[in-house]
C-alpha positions as CSV (number, residue, x, y, z in Angstrom):
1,X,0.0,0.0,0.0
2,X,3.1,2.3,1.2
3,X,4.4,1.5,-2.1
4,X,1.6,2.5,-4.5
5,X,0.9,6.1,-2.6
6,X,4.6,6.1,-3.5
7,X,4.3,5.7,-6.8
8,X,1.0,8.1,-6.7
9,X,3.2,11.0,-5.2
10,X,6.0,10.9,-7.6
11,X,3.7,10.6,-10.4
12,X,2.0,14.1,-9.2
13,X,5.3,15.6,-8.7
14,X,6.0,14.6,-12.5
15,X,2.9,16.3,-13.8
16,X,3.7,19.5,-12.3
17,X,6.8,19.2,-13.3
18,X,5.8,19.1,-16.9
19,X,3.0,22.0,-16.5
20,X,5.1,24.0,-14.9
21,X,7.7,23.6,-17.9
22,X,4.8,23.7,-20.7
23,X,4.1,27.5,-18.9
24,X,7.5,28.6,-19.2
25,X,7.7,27.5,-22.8
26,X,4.4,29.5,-23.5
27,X,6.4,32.9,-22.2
28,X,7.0,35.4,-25.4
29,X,10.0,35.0,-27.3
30,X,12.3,37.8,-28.5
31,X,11.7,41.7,-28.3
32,X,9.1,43.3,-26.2
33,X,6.3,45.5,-27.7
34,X,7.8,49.4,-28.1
35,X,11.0,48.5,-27.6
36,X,13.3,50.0,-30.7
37,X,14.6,47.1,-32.9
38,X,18.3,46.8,-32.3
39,X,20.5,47.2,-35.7
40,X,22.4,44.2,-37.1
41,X,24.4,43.5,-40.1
42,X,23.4,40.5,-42.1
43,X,24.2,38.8,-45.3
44,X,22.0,38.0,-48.6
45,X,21.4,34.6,-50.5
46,X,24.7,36.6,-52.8
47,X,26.3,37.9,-49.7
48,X,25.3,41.6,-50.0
49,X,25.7,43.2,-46.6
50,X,22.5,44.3,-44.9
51,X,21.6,46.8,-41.8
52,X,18.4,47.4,-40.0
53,X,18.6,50.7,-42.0
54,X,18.2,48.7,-45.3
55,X,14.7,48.2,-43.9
56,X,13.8,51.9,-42.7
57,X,10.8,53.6,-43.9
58,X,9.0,49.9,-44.2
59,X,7.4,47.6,-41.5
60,X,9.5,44.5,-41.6
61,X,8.6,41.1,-40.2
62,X,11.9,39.4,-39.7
63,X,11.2,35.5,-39.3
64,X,13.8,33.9,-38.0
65,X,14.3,30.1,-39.2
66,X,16.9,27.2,-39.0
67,X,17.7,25.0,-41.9
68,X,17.4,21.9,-39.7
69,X,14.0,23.3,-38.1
70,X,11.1,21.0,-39.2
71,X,8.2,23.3,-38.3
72,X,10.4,26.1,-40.0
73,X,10.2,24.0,-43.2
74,X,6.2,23.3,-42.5
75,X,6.1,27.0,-42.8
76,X,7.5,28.1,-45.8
77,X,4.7,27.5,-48.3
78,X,2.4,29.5,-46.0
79,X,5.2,32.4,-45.8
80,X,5.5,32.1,-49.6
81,X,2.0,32.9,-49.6
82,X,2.0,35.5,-47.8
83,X,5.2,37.2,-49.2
84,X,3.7,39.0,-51.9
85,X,0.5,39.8,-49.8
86,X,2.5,41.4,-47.6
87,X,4.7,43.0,-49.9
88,X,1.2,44.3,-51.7
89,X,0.4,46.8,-48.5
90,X,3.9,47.5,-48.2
91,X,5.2,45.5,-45.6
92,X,8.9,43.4,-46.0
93,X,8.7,39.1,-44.9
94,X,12.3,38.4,-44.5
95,X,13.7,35.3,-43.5
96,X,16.7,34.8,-41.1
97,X,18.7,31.7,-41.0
98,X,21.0,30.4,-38.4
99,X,22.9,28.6,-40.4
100,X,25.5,29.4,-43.1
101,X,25.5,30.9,-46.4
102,X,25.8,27.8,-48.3
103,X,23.4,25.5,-46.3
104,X,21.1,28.3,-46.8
105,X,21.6,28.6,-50.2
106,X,20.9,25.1,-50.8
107,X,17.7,25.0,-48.2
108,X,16.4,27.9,-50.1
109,X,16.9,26.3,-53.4
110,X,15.8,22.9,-51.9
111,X,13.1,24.1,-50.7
112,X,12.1,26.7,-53.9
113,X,12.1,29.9,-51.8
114,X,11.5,33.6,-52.8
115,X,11.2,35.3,-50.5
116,X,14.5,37.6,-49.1
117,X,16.7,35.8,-46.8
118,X,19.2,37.2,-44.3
119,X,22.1,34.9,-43.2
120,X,23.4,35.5,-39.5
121,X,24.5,32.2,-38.1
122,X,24.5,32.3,-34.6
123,X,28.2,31.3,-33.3
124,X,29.2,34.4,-35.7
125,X,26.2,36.7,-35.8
126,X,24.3,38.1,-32.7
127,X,21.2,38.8,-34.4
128,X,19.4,35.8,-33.1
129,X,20.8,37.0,-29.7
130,X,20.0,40.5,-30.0
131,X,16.5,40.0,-31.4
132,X,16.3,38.0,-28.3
133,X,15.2,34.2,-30.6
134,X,15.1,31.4,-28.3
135,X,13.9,28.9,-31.0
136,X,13.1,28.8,-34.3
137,X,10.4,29.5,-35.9
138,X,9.9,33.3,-34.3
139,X,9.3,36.1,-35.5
140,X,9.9,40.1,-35.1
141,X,7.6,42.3,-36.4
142,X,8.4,46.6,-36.6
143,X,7.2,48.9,-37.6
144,X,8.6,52.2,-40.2
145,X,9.7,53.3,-37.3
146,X,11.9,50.5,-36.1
147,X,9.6,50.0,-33.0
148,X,8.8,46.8,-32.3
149,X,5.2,46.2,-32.7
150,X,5.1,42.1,-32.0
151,X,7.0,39.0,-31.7
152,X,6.6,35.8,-30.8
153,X,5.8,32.6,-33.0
154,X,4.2,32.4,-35.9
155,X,1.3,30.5,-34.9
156,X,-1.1,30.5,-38.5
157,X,-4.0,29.5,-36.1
158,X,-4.1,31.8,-33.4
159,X,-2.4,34.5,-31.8
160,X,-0.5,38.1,-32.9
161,X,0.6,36.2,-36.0
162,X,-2.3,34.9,-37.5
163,X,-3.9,38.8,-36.5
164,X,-0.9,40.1,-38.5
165,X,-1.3,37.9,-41.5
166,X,-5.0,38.2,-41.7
167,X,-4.8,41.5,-41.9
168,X,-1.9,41.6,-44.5
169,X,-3.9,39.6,-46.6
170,X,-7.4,41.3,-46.1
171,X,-5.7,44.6,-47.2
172,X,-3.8,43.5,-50.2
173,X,-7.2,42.5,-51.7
174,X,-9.0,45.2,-51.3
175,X,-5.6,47.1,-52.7
């Protein structure tokens, strides 16, 4: 009997455990809401240098991605969609790989990409880390102004995203 309330207890303990970990996995990712976008220098797909400045005068949503990142992959036909809706109402979808020039290269051949890419691997770049990116897929969204106006992940079901997304689209029709 001792032994099964044993058991019981430790199996309780567990579940919180895992809640309480499922919570602090929910928290926002990256850049709070106001907060001016930190610059950063970046590479294209054919190694031009880019700035934040490059993207001034424009609301930008930077998505950040990882060539080895299933979900990122998931993604990309929904982003390719929504590039040129986006892009219709004036608004940039850039992505931003971890990873190297060349692996991105080839993902973004791979994987028949046109939308513009950024390359800032992270042992060499501190995009990822100034941006605050946890994981990948996130996303940070500013404004003209370089404010930050959301982040987070792009959840195309619910959330800030799929606000931000619905509207893009919903405007670029009726443009």
């Amino acid at each position: 009997m001792i032994l099964l309330w044993i058991v019981v207890l430790c199996n309780m303990l567990l579940t919180l455990a895992l809640i309480r970990r499922l919570n602090a996995g929910s928290r926002q990712t990256g850049l709070r809401k106001g907060q001016i976008a930190p610059d950063f220098t970046a590479q294209t797909l054919t190694g031009e240098s880019m700035t934040l400045q490059d993207y001034a005068r424009y609301p930008t949503a930077f998505v950040f991605i990882s060539t080895r990142c299933d979900p990122c992959e998931k993604l990309l036909p929904e982003l390719e969609t929504l590039g040129p809706l986006a892009m219709r109402v004036g608004v940039n979808l850039v992505l931003v790989s971890d990873n190297q020039l060349e692996e991105t290269q080839d993902y973004a051949r791979r994987n028949n990409v046109h939308l513009p890419v950024l390359v800032a691997p992270r042992n060499e770049n501190p995009f990822f880390q100034s941006y605050q990116i946890q994981g990948t897929p996130s996303y940070c969204y500013i404004d003209a102004q370089s404010k930050v106006q959301s982040a987070g992940h792009p959840n195309m079901t619910g959330g800030e995203w799929k606000a931000l997304s619905d509207d893009w689209a919903k405007k670029a029709i009726s443009v």
